[in-house]
BAMI-913040 format. One record per residue: residue in one letter; x, y, z of N, C-alpha, C, CB in turn. Coordinates in pm, whole numbers, plus 50000, padded with zeros to 5 digits. Each point is the difference from the previous one (the first is absolute). Glycine has a CB too. Layout:
aXYZXYZXYZXYZ ...
END
This chain:
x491535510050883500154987049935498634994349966502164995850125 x497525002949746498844993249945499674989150060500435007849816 x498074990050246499634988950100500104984749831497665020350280 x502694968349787499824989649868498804994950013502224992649974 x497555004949859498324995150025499214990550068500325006549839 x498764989350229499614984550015498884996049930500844999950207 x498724986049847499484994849918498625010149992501344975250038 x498395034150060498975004050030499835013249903500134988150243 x500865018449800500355013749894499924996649803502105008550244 x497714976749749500114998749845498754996349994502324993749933 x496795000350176498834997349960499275012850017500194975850050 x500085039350011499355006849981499995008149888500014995750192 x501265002049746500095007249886499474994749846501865008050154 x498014975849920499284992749862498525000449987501794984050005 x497725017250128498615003850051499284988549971500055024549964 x500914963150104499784985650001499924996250205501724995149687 x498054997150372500094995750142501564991849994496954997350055 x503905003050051501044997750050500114983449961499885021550188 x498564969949836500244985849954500325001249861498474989150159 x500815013749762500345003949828501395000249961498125015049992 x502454995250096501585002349955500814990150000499915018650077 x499544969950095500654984450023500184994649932499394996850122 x499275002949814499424989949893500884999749886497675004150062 x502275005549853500705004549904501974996450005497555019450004 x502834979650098501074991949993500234987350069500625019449958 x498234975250129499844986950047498914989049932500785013050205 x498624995149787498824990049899499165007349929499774983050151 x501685020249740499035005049837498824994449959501925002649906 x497934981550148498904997749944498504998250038501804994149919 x498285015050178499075005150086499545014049930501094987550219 x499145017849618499455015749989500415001949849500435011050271 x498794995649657500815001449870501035002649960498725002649984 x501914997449892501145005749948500105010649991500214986649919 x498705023250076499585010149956500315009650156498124988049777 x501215005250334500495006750104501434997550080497615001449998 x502594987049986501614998350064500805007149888499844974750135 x500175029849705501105005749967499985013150074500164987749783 x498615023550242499815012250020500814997350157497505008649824 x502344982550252500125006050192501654999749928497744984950278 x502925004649632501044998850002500925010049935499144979950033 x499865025049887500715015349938500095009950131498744999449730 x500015001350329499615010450113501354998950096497064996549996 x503474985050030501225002250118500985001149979499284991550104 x501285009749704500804998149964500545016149984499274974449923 x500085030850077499465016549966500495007250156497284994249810 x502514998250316499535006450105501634997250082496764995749987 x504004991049903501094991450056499694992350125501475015949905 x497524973750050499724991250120500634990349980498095005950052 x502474986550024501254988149924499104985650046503065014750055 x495614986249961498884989250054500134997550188500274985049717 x499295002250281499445001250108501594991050101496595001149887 x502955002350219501004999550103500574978949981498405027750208 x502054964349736500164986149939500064998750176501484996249690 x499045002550452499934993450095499305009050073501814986049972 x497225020950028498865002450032499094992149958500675017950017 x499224984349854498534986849974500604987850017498565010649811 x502684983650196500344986550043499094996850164502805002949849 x497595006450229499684995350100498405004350023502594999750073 x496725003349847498725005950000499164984949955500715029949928 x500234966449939499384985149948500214986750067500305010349801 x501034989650248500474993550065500684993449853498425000050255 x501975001649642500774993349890500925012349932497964980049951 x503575015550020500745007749912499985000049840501164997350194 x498804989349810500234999149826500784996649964499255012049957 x501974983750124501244995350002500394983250050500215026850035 x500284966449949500664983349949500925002450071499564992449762 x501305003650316501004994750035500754986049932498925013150182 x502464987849730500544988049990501234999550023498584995549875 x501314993250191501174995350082500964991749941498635001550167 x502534996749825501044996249931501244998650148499065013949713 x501424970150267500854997150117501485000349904498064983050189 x502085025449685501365003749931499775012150025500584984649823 x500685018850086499975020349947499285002849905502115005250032 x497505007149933499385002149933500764998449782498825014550302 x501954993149760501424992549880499594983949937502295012450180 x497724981749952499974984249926498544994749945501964993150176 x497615015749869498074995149957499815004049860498715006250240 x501985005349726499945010649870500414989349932500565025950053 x500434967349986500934991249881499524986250009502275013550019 x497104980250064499394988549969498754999949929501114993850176 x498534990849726499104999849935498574996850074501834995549835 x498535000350280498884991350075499165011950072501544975650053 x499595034050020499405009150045499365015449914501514986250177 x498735013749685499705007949930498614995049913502595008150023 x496984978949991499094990249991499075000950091501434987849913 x499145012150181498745006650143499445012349975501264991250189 x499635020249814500095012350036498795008849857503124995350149 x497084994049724499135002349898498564998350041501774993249850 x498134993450217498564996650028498885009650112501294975949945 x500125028050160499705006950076499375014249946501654985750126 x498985017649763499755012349943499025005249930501694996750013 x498044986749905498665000849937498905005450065500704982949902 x499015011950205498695001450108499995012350068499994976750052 x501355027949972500345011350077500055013349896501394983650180 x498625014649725500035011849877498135000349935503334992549901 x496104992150112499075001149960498725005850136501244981349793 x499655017250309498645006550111500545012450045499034977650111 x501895025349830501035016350033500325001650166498555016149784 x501804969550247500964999750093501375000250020498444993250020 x502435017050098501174995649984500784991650057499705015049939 x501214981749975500914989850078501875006650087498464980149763 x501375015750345501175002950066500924986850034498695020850090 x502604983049866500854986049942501075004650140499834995449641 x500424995450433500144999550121501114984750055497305015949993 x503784987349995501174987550029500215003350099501124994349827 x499004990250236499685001950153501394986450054496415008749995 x504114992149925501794992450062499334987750005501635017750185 x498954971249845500004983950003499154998950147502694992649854 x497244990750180499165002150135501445000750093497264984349953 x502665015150177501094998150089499604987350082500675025850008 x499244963849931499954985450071501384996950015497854990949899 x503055014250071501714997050010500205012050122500944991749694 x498355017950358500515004350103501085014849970499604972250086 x500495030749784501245007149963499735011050020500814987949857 x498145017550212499405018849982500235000350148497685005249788 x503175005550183499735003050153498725005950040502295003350012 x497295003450109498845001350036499515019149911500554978450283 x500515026849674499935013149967499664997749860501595010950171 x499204981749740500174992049907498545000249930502024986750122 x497285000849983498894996449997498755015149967501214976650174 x498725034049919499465008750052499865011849857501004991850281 x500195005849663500315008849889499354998049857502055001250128 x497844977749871499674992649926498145003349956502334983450112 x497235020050005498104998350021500035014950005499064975550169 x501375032449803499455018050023499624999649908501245014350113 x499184985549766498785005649891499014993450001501245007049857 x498234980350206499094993749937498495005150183502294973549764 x498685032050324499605002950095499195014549936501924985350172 x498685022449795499455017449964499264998949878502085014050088 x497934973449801499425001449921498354998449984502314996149961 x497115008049969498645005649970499134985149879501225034250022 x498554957850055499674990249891498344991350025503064996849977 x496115002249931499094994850019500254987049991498925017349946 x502154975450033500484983550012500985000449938498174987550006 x502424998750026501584997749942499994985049931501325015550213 x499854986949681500094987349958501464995150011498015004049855 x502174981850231501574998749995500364987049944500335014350199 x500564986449663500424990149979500944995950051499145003149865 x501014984250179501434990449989500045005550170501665000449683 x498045006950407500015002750126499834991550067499545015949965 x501754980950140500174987750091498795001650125502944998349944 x496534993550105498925001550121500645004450081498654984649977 x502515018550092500815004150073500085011049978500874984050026 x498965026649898500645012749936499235008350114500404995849699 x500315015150387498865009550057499345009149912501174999650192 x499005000849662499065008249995498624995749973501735012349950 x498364976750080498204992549996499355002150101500424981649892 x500495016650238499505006050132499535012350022501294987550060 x499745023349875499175013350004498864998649929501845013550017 x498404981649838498475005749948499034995050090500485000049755 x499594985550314498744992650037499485010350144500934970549898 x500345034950156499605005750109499105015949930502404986250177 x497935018549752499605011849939498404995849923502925009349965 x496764975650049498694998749901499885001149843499265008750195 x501974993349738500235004349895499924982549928501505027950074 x497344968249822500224988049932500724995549911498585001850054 x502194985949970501084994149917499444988349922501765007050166 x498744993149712500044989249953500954996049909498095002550055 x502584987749981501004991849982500354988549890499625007050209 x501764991149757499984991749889500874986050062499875022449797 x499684981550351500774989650102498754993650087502525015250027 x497494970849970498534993750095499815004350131500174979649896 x499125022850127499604999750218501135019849994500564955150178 x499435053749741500865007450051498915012949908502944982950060 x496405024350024499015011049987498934997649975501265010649949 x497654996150073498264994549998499644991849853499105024350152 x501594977349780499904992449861501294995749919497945013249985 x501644979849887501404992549935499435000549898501204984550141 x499815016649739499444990449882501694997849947496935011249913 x502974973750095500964988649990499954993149835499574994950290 x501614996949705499804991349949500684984150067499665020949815 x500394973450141499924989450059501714992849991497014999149937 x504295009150154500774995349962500484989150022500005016149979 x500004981250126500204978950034499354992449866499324999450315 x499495002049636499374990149917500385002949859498104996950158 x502645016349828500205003249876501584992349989498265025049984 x502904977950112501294994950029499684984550002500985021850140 x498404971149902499704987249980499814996749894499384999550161 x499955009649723500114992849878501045000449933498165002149990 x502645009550014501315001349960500904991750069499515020849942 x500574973050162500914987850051499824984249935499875014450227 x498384988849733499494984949975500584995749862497685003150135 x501985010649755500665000149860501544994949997498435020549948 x502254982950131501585000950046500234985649985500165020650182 x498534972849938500584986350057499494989849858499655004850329 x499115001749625500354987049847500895002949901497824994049993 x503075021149999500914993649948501124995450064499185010449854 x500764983650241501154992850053500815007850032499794983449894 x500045028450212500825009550074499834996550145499785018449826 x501474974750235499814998750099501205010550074498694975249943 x502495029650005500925009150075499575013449971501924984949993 x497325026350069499515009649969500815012650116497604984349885 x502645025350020500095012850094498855010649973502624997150003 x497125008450134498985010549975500665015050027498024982250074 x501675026649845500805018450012498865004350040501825006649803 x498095002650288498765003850058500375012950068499004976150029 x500345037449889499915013050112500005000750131499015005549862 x501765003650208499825004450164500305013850012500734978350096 x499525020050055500185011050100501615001949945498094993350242 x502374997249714501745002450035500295013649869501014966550088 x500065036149963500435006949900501825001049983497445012650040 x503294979949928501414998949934500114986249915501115014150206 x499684976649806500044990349951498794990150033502365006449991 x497724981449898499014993750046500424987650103498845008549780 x500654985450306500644991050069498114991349995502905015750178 x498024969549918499164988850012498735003250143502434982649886 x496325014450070498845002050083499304987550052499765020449876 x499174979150223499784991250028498385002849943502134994150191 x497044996349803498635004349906499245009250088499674977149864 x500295022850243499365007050068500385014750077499324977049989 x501755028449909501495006850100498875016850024503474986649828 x496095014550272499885014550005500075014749914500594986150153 x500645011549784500525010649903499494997949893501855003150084 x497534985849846498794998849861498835005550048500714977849893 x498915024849970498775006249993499194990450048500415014549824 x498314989150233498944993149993499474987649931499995019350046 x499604991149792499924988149907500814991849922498615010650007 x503024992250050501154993349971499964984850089501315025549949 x498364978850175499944989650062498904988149957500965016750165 x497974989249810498404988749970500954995949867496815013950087 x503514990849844500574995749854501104985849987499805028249957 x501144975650146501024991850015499304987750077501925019549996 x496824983750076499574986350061499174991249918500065010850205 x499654998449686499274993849857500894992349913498545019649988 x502374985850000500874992649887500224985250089501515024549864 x499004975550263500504989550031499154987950028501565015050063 x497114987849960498824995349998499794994349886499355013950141 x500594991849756499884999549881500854989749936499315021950020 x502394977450017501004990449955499704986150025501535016750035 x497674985550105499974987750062501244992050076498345000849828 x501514985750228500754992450071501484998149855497434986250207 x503635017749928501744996549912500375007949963499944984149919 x499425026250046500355016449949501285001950086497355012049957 x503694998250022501205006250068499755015449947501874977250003 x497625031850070499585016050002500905007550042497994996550037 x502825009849960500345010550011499745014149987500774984049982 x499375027650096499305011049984501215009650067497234989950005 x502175022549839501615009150023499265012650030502074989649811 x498295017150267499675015050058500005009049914500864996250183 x498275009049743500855007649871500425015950067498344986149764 x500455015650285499925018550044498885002349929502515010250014 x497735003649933498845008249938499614997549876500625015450121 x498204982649840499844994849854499965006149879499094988450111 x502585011149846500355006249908500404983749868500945028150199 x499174980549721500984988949892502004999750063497915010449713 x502014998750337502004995450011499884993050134501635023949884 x496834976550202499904988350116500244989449993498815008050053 x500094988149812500124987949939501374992049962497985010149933 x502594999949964501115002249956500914992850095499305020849887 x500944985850211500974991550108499844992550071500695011750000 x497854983450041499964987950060499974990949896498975007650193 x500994992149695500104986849927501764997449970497245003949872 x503125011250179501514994249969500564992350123500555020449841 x498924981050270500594996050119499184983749997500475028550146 x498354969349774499474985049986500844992949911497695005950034 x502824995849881501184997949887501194995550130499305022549752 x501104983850315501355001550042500094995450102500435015949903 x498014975150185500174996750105500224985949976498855018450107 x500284974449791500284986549979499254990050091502165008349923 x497254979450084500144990649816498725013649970500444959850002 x499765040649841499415008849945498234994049977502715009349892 x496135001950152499084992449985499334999949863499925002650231 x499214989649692499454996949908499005017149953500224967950093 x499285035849980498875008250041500105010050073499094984249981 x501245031549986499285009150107498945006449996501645002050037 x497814996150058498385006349975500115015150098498334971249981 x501125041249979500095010950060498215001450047502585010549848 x497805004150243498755004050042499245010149938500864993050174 x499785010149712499635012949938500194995049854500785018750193 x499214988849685500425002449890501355005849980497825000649972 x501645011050080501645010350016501394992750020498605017750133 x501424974949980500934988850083500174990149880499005001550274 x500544996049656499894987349894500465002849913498414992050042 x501375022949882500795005549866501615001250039497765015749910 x502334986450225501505006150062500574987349992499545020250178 x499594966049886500744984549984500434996449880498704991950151 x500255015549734500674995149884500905005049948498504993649969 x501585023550040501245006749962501194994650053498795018649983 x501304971950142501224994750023500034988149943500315011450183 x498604976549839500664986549905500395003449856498464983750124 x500745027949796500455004149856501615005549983497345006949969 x503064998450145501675004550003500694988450066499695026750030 x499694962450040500814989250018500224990449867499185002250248 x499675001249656499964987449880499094990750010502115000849982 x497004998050100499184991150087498625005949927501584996450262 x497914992549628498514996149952499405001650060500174988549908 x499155023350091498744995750097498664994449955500925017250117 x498374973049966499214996649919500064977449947500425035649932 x500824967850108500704987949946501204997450120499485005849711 x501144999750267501394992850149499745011450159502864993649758 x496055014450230499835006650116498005006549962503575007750054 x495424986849997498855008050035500195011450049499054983350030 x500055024549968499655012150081498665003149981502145008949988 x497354994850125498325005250010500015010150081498844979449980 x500705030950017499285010450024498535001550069501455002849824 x498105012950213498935004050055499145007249993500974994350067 x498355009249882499015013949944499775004049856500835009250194 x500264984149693499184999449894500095013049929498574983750111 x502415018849933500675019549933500244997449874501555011050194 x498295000149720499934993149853501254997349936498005011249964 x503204993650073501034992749970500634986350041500025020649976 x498804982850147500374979249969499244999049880499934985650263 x499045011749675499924996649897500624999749920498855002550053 x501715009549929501495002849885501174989549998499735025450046 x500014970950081501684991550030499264987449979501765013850209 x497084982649857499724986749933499814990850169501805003149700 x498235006350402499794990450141498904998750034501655005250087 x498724980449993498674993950032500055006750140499784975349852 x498405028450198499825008850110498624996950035501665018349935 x497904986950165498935002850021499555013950008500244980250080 x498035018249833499845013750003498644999750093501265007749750 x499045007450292499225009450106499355010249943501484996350158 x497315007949850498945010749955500485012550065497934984149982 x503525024250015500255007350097499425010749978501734990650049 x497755015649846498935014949988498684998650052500985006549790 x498674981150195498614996250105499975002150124499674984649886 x501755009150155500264999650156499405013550021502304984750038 x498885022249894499905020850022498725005650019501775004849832 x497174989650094499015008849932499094994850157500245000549642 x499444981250393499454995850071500285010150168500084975549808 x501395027350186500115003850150499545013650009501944985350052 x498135020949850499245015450039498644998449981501805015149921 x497464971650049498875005549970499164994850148500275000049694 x500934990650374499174994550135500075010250099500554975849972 x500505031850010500455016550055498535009049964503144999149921 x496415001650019498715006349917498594990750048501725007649757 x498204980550230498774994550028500454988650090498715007349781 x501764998450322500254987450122498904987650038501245020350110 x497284986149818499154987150045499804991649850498475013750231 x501794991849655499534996549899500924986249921498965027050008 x502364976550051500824992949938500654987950060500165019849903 x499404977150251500044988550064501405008850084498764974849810 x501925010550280501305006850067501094990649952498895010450226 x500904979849707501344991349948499755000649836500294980550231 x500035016649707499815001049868501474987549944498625031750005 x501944957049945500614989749884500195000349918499544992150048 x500985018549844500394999349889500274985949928500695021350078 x499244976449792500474986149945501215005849960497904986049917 x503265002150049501074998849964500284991149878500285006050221 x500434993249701500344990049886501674998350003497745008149838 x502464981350104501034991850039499955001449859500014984850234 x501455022149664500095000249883501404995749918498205015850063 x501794975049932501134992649940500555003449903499274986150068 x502045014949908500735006849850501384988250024499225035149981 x501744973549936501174989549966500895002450127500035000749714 x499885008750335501374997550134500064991350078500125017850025 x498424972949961500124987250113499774987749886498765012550265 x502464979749755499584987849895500764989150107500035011849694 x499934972050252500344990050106501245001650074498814985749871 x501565008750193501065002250108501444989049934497785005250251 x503265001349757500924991849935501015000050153499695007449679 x501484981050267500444993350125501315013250037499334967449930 x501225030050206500755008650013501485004149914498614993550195 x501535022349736500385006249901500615010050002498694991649939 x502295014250024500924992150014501014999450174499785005049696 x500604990450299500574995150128500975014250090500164971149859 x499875035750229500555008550040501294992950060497865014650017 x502444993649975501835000650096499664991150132501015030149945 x497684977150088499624994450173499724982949970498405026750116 x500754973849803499564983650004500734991549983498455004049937 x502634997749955501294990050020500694996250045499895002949931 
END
């Protein structure tokens, strides 16, 4: 059986030194073109398939590899705009420094208790065996164990959640939801419902602002708007689930159907907001005029539809977190995105209660 080549056997045949050969597939730009094409003919010739990738990992002490973390499936990230908005920015930086990225869903947090302990155990293995020079986790509850492993493993996080891995880059959702409550309250919206992504997943039911099963920045959001409404406001907040459009979709039907009907629903997303409108538009319900709606992130079909939202720099976010992954001293450890508060026709003044349900009479 033919012995296989190493790195050593190609540098003798190129009649180059063993670093040369490194070089030539670790840092081309350490040697001409002229000599990295020849070693590469020489190993290509000899069938050297390069150099051992977790050998020199642990030689450098770096892979080359990103970790991102996702507290959905991977399914639902593909299909959202927000997260395909990230995943771009992320890519930019990571395609432009020919790093890879490993896309890594890691289930919801378990602050509700629902994993069992095996559950749990099954949840953190890949992120336990995996090979990563840092991780990035969006939307990841501080609770989640797999923050614990990485932190115990030394592996650096940075986060699109405050106080949750050695770094963040945020935007500012309380102060951004406050302006969207404040807009609300001059036009004279004082009965408001809010649709807001979670943990849940079947129907949507009634939450409390602070309910565990919301996201993170569902929660800072909903404490913005109401902030924002000010004193006399009546808030309501519906559980949607996962942030889809037929989420939306049905919690605005269950806000319709619960009664007195409010003036205003404000969502936590975009997605959630197009789904609110696909239902007041099959109820008959103006939007804009006998029902507001506002939105979150500024996806370009809200533009299309015409909702008022706030927008978020979300390819920045992307690009910013791999690059603090890359230059941990250069780029600070918190980083604030700005936000804009962008008004269109789905939010206009607040008209009196319309028309009257079965319940109210």
């Amino acid at each position: 059986m033919a012995k296989k080549p190493s790195l050593k056997s190609v540098a003798q045949a190129a009649g180059v030194s063993p670093s040369t050969v490194s070089n030539a597939y670790n840092r081309p730009e350490q040697m001409s073109a002229q000599v990295r094409e020849h070693v590469l003919d020489v190993a290509a010739r000899l069938g050297y398939p390069g150099p051992d990738a977790s050998a020199s990992s642990l030689r450098s002490g770096r892979t080359g590899s990103v970790g991102v973390l996702f507290a959905q499936d991977l399914t639902y990230a593909f299909s959202d705009p927000y997260c395909l908005e990230l995943l771009t920015g992320i890519a930019d930086v990571a395609t432009r420094t020919s790093m890879n990225m490993l896309l890594m869903p890691v289930g919801p947090h378990l602050a509700s208790g629902a994993y069992s302990r095996q559950e749990e155990l099954d949840l953190v293995q890949n992120v336990r065996r995996a090979v990563l020079d840092g991780a990035i986790a969006d939307g990841v509850d501080p609770t989640h164990p797999v923050l614990q492993v990485l932190t115990a493993r030394g592996v650096p996080v940075v986060s699109t959640v405050a106080d949750v891995g050695d770094r963040c880059v945020l935007v500012d959702d309380h102060a951004a939801a406050v302006e969207v409550g404040a807009h609300l309250a001059a036009l004279g919206h004082r009965r408001v419902a809010v649709v807001a992504d979670s943990l849940d997943d079947g129907a949507p039911l009634a939450a409390a602002d602070d309910a565990p099963h919301l996201f993170p920045y569902s929660r800072l959001r909903i404490a913005g708007f109401r902030a924002g409404l000010g004193p006399g406001h009546e808030l309501t907040t519906v559980s949607a689930g996962q942030n889809t459009r037929t989420s939306g979709s049905r919690a605005a039907a269950m806000v319709l159907a619960s009664g007195p009907r409010p003036t205003a629903i404000l969502t936590t997303s975009d997605v959630l907001a197009l789904g609110v409108i696909d239902t007041l538009r099959s109820e008959g319900v103006t939007v804009g005029r006998e029902m507001s709606v506002t939105g979150f992130d500024d996806i370009p079909e809200a533009r299309e539809v015409g909702l008022t939202t706030v927008r978020q720099p979300v390819r920045e976010k992307g690009r910013l977190m791999v690059e603090m992954l890359r230059d941990p001293d250069g780029a600070g450890t918190s980083v604030t995105l700005r936000t804009e508060l962008v008004v269109r026709a789905s939010t206009g003044p607040a008209v009196p209660r319309w028309p009257q349900t079965e319940k109210e009479l």
